[in-house]
C-alpha positions as CSV (number, residue, x, y, z in Angstrom):
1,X,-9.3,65.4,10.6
2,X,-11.0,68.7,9.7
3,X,-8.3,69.9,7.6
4,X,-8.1,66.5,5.7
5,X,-11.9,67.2,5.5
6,X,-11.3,70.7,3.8
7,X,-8.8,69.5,1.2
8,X,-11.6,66.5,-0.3
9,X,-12.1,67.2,-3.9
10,X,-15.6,65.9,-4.5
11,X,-17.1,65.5,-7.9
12,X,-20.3,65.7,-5.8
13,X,-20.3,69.1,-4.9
14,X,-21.7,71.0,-6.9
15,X,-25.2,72.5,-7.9
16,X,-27.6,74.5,-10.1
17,X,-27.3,78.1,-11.6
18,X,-29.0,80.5,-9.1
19,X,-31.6,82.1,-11.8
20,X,-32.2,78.3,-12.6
21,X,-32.9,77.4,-8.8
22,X,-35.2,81.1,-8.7
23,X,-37.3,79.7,-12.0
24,X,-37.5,76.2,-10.6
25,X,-38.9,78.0,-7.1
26,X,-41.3,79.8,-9.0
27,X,-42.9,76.7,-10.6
28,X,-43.0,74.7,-7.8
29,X,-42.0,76.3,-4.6
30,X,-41.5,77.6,-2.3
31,X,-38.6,75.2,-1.4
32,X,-38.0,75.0,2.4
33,X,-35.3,72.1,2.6
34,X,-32.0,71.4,0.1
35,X,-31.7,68.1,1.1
36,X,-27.7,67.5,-0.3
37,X,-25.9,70.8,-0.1
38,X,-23.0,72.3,1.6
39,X,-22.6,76.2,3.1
40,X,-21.9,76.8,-0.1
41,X,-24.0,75.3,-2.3
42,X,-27.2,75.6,-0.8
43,X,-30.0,76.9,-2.6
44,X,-32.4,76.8,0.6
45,X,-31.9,78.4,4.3
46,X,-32.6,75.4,5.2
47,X,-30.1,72.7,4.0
48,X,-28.8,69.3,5.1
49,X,-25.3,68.6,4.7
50,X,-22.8,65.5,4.2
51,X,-20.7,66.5,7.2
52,X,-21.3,69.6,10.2
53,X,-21.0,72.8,9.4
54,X,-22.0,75.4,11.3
55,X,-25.4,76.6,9.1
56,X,-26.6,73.2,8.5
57,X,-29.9,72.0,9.7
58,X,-28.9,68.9,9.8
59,X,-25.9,66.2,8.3
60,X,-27.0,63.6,6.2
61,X,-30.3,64.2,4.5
62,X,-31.4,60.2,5.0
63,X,-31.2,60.3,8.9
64,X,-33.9,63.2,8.6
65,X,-37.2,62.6,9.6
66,X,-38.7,66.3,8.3
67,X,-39.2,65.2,5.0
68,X,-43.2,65.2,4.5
69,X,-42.8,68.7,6.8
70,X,-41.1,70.2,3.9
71,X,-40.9,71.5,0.4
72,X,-37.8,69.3,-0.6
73,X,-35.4,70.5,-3.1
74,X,-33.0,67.5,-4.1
75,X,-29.6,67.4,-6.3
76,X,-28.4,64.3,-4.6
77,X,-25.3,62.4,-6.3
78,X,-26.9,60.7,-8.9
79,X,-26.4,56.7,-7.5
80,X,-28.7,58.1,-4.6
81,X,-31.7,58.5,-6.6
82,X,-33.4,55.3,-6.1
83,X,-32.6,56.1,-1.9
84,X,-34.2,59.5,-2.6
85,X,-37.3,58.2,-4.4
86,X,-37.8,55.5,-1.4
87,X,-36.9,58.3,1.2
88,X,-40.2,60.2,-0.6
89,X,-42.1,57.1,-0.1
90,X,-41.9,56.3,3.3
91,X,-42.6,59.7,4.4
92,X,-44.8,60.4,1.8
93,X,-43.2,63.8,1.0
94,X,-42.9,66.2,-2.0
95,X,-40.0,67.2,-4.2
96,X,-38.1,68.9,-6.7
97,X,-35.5,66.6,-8.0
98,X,-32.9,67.2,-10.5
99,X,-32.4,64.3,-12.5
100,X,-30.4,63.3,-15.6
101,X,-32.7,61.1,-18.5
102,X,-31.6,57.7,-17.8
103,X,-33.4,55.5,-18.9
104,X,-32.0,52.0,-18.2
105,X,-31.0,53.1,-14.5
106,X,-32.6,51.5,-12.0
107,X,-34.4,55.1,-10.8
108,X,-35.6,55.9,-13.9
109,X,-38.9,53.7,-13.9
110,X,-39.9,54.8,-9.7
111,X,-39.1,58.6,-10.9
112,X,-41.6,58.6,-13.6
113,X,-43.9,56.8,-11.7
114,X,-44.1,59.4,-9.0
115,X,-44.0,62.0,-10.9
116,X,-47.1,64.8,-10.8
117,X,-45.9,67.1,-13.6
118,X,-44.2,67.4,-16.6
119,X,-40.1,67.6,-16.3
120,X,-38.6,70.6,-17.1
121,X,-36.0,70.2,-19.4
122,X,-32.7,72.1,-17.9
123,X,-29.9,73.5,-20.2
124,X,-26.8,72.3,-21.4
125,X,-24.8,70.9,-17.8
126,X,-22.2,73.5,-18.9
127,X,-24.9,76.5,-18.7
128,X,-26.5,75.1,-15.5
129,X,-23.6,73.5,-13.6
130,X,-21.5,75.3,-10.9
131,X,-18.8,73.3,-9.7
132,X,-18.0,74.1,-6.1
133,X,-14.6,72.5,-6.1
134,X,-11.5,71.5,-8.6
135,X,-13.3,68.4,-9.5
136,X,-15.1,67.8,-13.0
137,X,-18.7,67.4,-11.6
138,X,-21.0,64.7,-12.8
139,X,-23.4,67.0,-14.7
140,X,-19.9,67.8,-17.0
141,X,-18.9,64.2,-17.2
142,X,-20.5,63.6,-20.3
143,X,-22.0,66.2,-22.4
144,X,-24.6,64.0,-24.2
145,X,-26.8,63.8,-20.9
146,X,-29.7,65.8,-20.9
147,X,-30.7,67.1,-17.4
148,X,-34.7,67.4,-16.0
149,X,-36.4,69.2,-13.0
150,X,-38.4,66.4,-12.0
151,X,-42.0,67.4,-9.5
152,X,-42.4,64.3,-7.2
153,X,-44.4,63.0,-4.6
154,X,-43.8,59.9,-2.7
155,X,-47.7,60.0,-1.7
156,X,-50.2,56.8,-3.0
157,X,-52.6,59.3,-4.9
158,X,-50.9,62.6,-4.7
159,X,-52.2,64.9,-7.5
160,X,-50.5,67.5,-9.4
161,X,-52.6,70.4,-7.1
162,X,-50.6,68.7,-4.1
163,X,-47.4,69.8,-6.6
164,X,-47.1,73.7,-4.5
Protein backbone atom coordinates (compact mmCIF):
# COMPACT_ATOMS: atom_id res chain seq x y z
CA UNK A 1 0.00 0.00 0.00
CA UNK A 2 2.57 2.73 0.74
CA UNK A 3 4.33 2.30 -2.38
CA UNK A 4 1.02 2.40 -4.45
CA UNK A 5 0.60 5.52 -2.22
CA UNK A 6 4.04 7.10 -3.53
CA UNK A 7 3.44 6.51 -7.22
CA UNK A 8 -0.32 8.74 -7.02
CA UNK A 9 -0.08 11.46 -9.47
CA UNK A 10 -2.38 14.13 -7.97
CA UNK A 11 -3.40 17.15 -9.82
CA UNK A 12 -3.96 18.34 -6.26
CA UNK A 13 -0.66 18.69 -5.07
CA UNK A 14 0.61 21.50 -5.60
CA UNK A 15 0.99 25.08 -4.05
CA UNK A 16 2.01 28.80 -4.07
CA UNK A 17 5.41 30.44 -4.98
CA UNK A 18 7.47 30.79 -1.66
CA UNK A 19 7.98 34.80 -2.02
CA UNK A 20 4.17 34.72 -2.72
CA UNK A 21 3.39 32.68 0.49
CA UNK A 22 6.25 35.26 2.48
CA UNK A 23 4.10 38.50 0.92
CA UNK A 24 0.76 36.92 1.74
CA UNK A 25 2.30 36.26 5.60
CA UNK A 26 3.26 39.68 5.77
CA UNK A 27 -0.28 40.99 5.06
CA UNK A 28 -2.06 38.85 7.09
CA UNK A 29 0.03 36.55 9.23
CA UNK A 30 1.57 35.16 10.86
CA UNK A 31 0.12 31.73 9.52
CA UNK A 32 0.37 28.93 12.11
CA UNK A 33 -1.58 26.05 10.25
CA UNK A 34 -1.51 24.95 6.28
CA UNK A 35 -4.54 23.20 6.39
CA UNK A 36 -4.05 20.95 2.83
CA UNK A 37 -0.36 20.36 2.26
CA UNK A 38 2.06 17.56 2.03
CA UNK A 39 6.02 17.37 3.53
CA UNK A 40 6.55 18.99 0.65
CA UNK A 41 4.32 21.49 -0.06
CA UNK A 42 3.84 23.04 3.20
CA UNK A 43 4.14 26.53 3.61
CA UNK A 44 3.60 26.33 7.56
CA UNK A 45 5.51 24.14 10.40
CA UNK A 46 2.54 23.31 11.06
CA UNK A 47 0.55 21.43 8.29
CA UNK A 48 -2.24 18.94 7.96
CA UNK A 49 -1.98 16.36 5.46
CA UNK A 50 -4.27 13.98 3.18
CA UNK A 51 -2.46 10.89 4.38
CA UNK A 52 0.50 10.36 7.46
CA UNK A 53 3.64 11.47 7.06
CA UNK A 54 5.98 11.70 9.51
CA UNK A 55 5.95 15.91 10.01
CA UNK A 56 2.34 16.26 9.84
CA UNK A 57 0.34 17.65 12.52
CA UNK A 58 -2.34 16.00 11.71
CA UNK A 59 -4.14 14.03 8.37
CA UNK A 60 -7.10 15.37 7.05
CA UNK A 61 -7.60 19.03 7.75
CA UNK A 62 -11.72 18.52 8.27
CA UNK A 63 -11.28 16.01 11.27
CA UNK A 64 -9.33 18.94 13.08
CA UNK A 65 -10.77 20.65 15.76
CA UNK A 66 -7.76 23.54 16.06
CA UNK A 67 -9.18 25.60 13.69
CA UNK A 68 -10.30 28.90 15.64
CA UNK A 69 -6.76 28.12 17.63
CA UNK A 70 -5.02 29.01 14.52
CA UNK A 71 -3.97 31.34 11.86
CA UNK A 72 -5.19 29.12 8.89
CA UNK A 73 -3.52 29.21 5.70
CA UNK A 74 -5.76 27.23 3.06
CA UNK A 75 -5.04 26.04 -0.79
CA UNK A 76 -7.56 23.30 -0.52
CA UNK A 77 -8.66 21.48 -4.01
CA UNK A 78 -10.92 23.84 -5.25
CA UNK A 79 -14.48 21.45 -4.99
CA UNK A 80 -13.59 21.87 -1.13
CA UNK A 81 -14.23 25.37 -0.85
CA UNK A 82 -17.69 25.55 0.19
CA UNK A 83 -16.49 22.55 3.09
CA UNK A 84 -13.71 25.05 3.97
CA UNK A 85 -15.97 28.10 4.20
CA UNK A 86 -18.50 25.93 6.61
CA UNK A 87 -15.36 24.37 8.38
CA UNK A 88 -14.56 28.46 9.18
CA UNK A 89 -18.09 28.70 10.40
CA UNK A 90 -18.54 26.30 12.83
CA UNK A 91 -15.45 27.04 14.50
CA UNK A 92 -15.54 30.46 13.94
CA UNK A 93 -11.95 30.69 12.72
CA UNK A 94 -9.78 32.96 10.53
CA UNK A 95 -8.11 32.34 7.16
CA UNK A 96 -6.08 33.00 4.24
CA UNK A 97 -7.62 31.25 1.37
CA UNK A 98 -6.49 31.00 -2.11
CA UNK A 99 -9.21 31.06 -4.35
CA UNK A 100 -9.85 31.25 -8.13
CA UNK A 101 -12.79 34.11 -9.30
CA UNK A 102 -15.65 31.96 -9.83
CA UNK A 103 -18.38 33.47 -9.87
CA UNK A 104 -21.26 30.99 -10.65
CA UNK A 105 -19.68 28.23 -8.14
CA UNK A 106 -21.52 27.47 -5.42
CA UNK A 107 -18.50 29.06 -2.96
CA UNK A 108 -18.26 32.05 -4.57
CA UNK A 109 -21.36 33.99 -2.82
CA UNK A 110 -20.29 32.38 1.15
CA UNK A 111 -16.56 33.57 0.29
CA UNK A 112 -17.42 37.06 -0.37
CA UNK A 113 -19.66 37.15 2.30
CA UNK A 114 -17.06 36.33 4.84
CA UNK A 115 -14.70 38.08 3.63
CA UNK A 116 -12.88 41.13 5.96
CA UNK A 117 -10.57 42.53 3.38
CA UNK A 118 -9.94 43.19 0.03
CA UNK A 119 -8.55 39.99 -2.28
CA UNK A 120 -5.31 40.17 -3.45
CA UNK A 121 -5.12 39.58 -6.87
CA UNK A 122 -2.27 36.73 -7.39
CA UNK A 123 -0.32 36.44 -10.76
CA UNK A 124 -0.65 34.49 -13.67
CA UNK A 125 -1.16 30.47 -12.27
CA UNK A 126 2.06 29.91 -14.36
CA UNK A 127 4.13 32.60 -12.24
CA UNK A 128 2.56 31.43 -8.92
CA UNK A 129 1.94 27.65 -9.32
CA UNK A 130 4.48 24.88 -8.29
CA UNK A 131 3.41 21.58 -9.22
CA UNK A 132 4.67 19.01 -6.76
CA UNK A 133 4.08 16.12 -9.08
CA UNK A 134 3.92 15.09 -12.99
CA UNK A 135 0.33 16.12 -13.03
CA UNK A 136 -0.96 19.47 -14.71
CA UNK A 137 -2.29 21.19 -11.48
CA UNK A 138 -5.65 22.86 -11.43
CA UNK A 139 -4.30 26.47 -11.15
CA UNK A 140 -2.67 25.50 -15.04
CA UNK A 141 -5.79 23.90 -16.22
CA UNK A 142 -7.03 26.84 -17.72
CA UNK A 143 -5.16 29.98 -18.16
CA UNK A 144 -8.13 32.39 -18.29
CA UNK A 145 -8.66 31.92 -14.41
CA UNK A 146 -7.62 34.64 -12.32
CA UNK A 147 -6.43 33.57 -8.85
CA UNK A 148 -7.18 35.81 -5.33
CA UNK A 149 -5.78 35.66 -1.73
CA UNK A 150 -8.91 35.77 -0.01
CA UNK A 151 -8.86 37.17 4.19
CA UNK A 152 -11.72 35.21 5.89
CA UNK A 153 -13.43 34.77 8.99
CA UNK A 154 -16.07 32.39 9.70
CA UNK A 155 -17.03 34.72 12.86
CA UNK A 156 -20.87 36.47 12.97
CA UNK A 157 -19.27 40.08 13.24
CA UNK A 158 -15.68 39.60 12.76
CA UNK A 159 -14.04 42.86 11.64
CA UNK A 160 -11.20 43.44 9.44
CA UNK A 161 -8.90 44.40 12.96
CA UNK A 162 -9.71 40.62 13.78
CA UNK A 163 -7.87 40.04 10.09
CA UNK A 164 -3.92 39.64 12.01
Amino acid sequence: MPDYLSRLDNKYNWKIHPNLFRYLDNIWGPHTMDRFACMNSAQCARYNSLFFDPTTSGVDAFSQTDWRNENNFVNAPFRLLSRVLNKLDQYQALATIIAPMFRAHAFFLKLINRSIAPPIRLPKARDFCLPMSNTLPEPLRNPKWKFYAWRVCGRRNCCPADGH
